[in-house]
N, C-alpha and C positions, 0 to 999 in steps of 0.2 A: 710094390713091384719094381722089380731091376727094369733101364731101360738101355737103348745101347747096345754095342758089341761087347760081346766077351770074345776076345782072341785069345787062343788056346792052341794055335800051329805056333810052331818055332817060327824062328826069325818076328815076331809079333808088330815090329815097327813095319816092315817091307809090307805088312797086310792093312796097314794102315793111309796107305798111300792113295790119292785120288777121293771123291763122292766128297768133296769139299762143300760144308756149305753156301749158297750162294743169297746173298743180302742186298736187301733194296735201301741206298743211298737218299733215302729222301731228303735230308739237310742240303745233297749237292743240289739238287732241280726246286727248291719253295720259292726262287726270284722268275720260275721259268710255267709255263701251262702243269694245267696238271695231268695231262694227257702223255705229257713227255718224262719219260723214267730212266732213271741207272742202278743199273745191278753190278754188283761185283760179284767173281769168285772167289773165294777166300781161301786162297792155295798158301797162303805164308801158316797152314793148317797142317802141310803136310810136316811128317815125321822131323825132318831137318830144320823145318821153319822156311821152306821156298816148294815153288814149283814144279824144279828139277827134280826133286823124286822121280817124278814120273818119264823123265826121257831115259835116267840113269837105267831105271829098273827095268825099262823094255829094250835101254840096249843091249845090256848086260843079258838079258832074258833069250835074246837075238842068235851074239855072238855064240853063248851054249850050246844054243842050237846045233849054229853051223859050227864047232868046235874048236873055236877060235878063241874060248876063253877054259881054262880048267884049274884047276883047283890047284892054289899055288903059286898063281901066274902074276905078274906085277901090272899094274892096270896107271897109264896116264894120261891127265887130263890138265889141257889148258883151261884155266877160268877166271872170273872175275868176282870166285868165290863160292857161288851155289851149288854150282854143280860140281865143284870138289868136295863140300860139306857132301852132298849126296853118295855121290865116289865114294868118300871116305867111309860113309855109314855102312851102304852096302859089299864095300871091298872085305870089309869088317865082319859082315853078317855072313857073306861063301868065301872067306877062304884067299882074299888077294892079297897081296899089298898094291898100298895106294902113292902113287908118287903126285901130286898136283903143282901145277906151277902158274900163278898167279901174279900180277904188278902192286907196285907199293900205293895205288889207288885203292885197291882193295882194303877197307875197313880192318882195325886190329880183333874186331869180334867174329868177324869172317874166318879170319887166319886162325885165332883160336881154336873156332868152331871145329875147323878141318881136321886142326891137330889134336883134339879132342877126342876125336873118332877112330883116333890111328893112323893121321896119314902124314907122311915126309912135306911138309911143305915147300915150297921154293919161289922167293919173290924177285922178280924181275922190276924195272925199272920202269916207270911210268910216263906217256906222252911219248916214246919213241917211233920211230915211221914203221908203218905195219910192214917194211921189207927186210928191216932192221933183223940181224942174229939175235938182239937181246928184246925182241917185242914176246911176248911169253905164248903166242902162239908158236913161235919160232923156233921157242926154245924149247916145247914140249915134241914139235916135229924134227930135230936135232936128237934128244934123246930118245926117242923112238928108231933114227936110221941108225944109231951109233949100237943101239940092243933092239935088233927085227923080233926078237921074242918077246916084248913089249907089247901090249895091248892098249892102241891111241884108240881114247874114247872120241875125238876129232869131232865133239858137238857142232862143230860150225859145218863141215861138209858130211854129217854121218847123215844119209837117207829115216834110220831108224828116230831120230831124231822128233822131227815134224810127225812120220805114221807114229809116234805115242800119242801125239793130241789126235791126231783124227782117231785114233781108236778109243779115248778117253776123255778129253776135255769137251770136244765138238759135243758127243753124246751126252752127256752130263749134262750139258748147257740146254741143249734143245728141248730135254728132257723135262729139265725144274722152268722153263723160258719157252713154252712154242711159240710167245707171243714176238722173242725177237725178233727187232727190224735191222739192228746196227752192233756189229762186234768189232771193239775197239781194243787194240793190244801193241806195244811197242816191241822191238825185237831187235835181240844181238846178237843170235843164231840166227834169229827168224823161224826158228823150229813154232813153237807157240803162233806165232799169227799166221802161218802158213797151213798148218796142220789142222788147225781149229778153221781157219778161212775152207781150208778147201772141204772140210766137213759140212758145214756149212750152207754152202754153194752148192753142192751136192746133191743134199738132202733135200732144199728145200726150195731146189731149181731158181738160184741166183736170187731170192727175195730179202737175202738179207748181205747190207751192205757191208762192206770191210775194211776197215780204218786203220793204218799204220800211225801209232802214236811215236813222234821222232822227238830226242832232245835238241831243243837249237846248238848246232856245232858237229852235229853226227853226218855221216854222206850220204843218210837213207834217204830224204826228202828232195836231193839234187838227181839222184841216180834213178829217183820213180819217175820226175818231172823231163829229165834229158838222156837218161840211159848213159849218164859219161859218170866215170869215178872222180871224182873232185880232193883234195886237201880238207882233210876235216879242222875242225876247229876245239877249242876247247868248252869241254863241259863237265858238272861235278858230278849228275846220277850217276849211279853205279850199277852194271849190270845189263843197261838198255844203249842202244845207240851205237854207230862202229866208227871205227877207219878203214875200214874195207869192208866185200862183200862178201858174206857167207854161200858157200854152196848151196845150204838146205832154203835160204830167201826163194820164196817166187813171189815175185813182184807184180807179175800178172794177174797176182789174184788181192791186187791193191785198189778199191775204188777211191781212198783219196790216205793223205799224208796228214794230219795234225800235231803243226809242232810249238811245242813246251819248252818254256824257261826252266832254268836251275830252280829262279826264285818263286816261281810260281806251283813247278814239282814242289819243293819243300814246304812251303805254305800249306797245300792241299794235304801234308801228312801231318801237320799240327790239326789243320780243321778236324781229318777225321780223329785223330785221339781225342779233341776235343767235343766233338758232336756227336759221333757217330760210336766213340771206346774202341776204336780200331789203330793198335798202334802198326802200322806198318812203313817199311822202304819206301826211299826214293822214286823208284822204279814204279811204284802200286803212287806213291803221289800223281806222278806224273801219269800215269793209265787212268786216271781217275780225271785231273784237271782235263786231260785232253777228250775224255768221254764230255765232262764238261764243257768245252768251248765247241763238239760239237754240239752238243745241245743248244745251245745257243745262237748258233749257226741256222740251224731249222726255222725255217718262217711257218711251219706248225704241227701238230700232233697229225692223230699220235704217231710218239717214236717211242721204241723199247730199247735202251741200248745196253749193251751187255761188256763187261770188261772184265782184270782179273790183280787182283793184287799177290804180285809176284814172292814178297818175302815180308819177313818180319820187320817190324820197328826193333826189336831189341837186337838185331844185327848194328844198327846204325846209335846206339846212344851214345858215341863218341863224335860224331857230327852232325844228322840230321837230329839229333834232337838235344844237341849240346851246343847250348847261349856261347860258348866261347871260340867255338867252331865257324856258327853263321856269322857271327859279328869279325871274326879272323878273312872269313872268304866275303866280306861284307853285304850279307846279305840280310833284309829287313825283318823278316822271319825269325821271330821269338817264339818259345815259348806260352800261353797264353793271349798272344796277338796273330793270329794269321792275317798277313799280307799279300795280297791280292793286287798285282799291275793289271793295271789297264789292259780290257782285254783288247788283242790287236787281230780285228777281223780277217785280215789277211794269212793268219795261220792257220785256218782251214782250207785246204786245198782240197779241189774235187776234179774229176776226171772230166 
């Protein structure tokens, strides 16, 4: 017997989007009770190999609607890679072109990715001040005033954004998980832990807690703790973490902030290829270690916590998983050896 979908509608990838499996991490919790659990979602599943599928296709879905995109039309989007791969695929599948404009942070397998799919890529400069003309949000809101007939996908302030996870991840999750207690997700839109938080809280009348996972250097963890924007700092995930604040953030719906190292993210993506056959990103390390430290955190059971691995590892085998790379930005993190610092109990912050 066949088992599975047969998709059989055109466009076959865009139906393929979302109902990602969701997997019990047990190698991360065996030093921890056994009462206390981590789940992933396994979104680096969808079509692109990230997340963004799912914001792209409901904004795109949106804009239709109200008639602000039609067939033809030239579609841009600032990123830090996913969500132009996503752009790219579906600009691809109805009829756009895709302009995307990304920093030279962004992975060579990202960039590819994009242009893979049909889209003009354009890399701006990396570490400049988010007020800067050449910070590539800037430069996708630049080429936007310069052609008003331009269609800015504006991930960071688009409302539609965050309503795709509450219409889709939040449900999914509750779904394959009644039992959660803790959803743990880092954000550079803030779409995904917003969207999913407020689903969430909603649903299940505030029972379940919500964790903004930060990388050390990012201004999310200053700005939940003071409400002031601060000078970020530098850091090497990719994809998670800002120098400013996104519109679609609601911070409100933050009960605490756990924040991750570079070295400690990238460690937790060797562990899981190594234990768990899960090659995935930076981003999915670091959503992971920070589910981990809180776990740890907890003086006892049960806890369910639930998290979400944002993209693929085979986005990243020109650094997080290339010996020549971690050893260049010196990081301990081999191959075969996950390294693991000290955990510093002060990185779980609680409200």
């Amino acid at each position: 017997d066949l088992t599975g979908r047969v998709i059989s509608r055109t466009m076959a990838a865009q139906n393929l989007i979302g109902k990602t499996a969701l997997v019990h991490l047990a190698s991360c919790t065996k030093h921890l009770s056994s009462d206390i659990k981590i789940y992933a979602k396994c979104e680096h599943m969808n079509p692109t190999g990230a997340i963004k599928d799912r914001i792209v296709s409901h904004i795109f879905d949106c804009a239709e609607s109200r008639g602000e995109l039609k067939k033809g039309a030239t579609v841009v989007a600032a990123t830090s890679g996913n969500t132009g791969a996503s752009v790219a695929m579906l600009s691809s599948l109805r009829g756009y072109k895709a302009i995307v404009i990304t920093n030279s942070k962004t992975s060579a397998e990202k960039c590819d990715i994009m242009r893979a799919y049909g889209a003009e890529v354009i890399v701006g400069p990396s570490g400049v001040p988010a007020d800067s003309p050449d910070h590539y949000q800037n430069m996708a809101k630049t080429l936007c005033d310069k052609n008003p007939e331009y269609f800015d996908v504006n991930q960071y302030d688009n409302s539609d954004n965050p309503a795709a996870y509450t219409l889709t991840l939040g449900p999914e999750i509750l779904l394959d998980c009644p039992s959660i207690s803790h959803f743990v997700a880092a954000g550079s839109t803030g779409g995904t832990f917003s969207g999913t938080s407020k689903f969430l809280k909603s649903t299940t009348s505030d029972q379940v807690s919500t964790f903004l996972a930060d990388p050390i250097g990012s201004i999310f963890f200053e700005y939940w703790q003071s409400g002031t924007v601060t000078a970020p700092g530098k850091f090497k995930v990719e994809g998670v973490g800002k120098d400013s604040i996104p519109g679609v953030l609601n911070i409100k719906l933050c009960d605490g902030v756990v924040r991750v190292s570079d070295e400690a993210a990238f460690a937790r993506c060797h562990q899981l290829a190594e234990e768990e056959g899960l090659l995935v990103g930076g981003s999915s390390g670091l959503n992971v270690q920070a589910a981990v430290q809180l776990a740890e955190s907890l003086k006892e059971g049960p806890a369910t916590i639930v998290t979400v691995l944002p993209d693929s590892g085979f986005k990243y085998l020109s650094k997080v998983f290339n010996p020549e790379w971690l050893e260049a930005n010196a990081f301990q993190t081999r191959p075969g050896c996950p390294v693991f610092p000290p955990r510093n109990p002060d990185d779980v912050h609680l409200e």
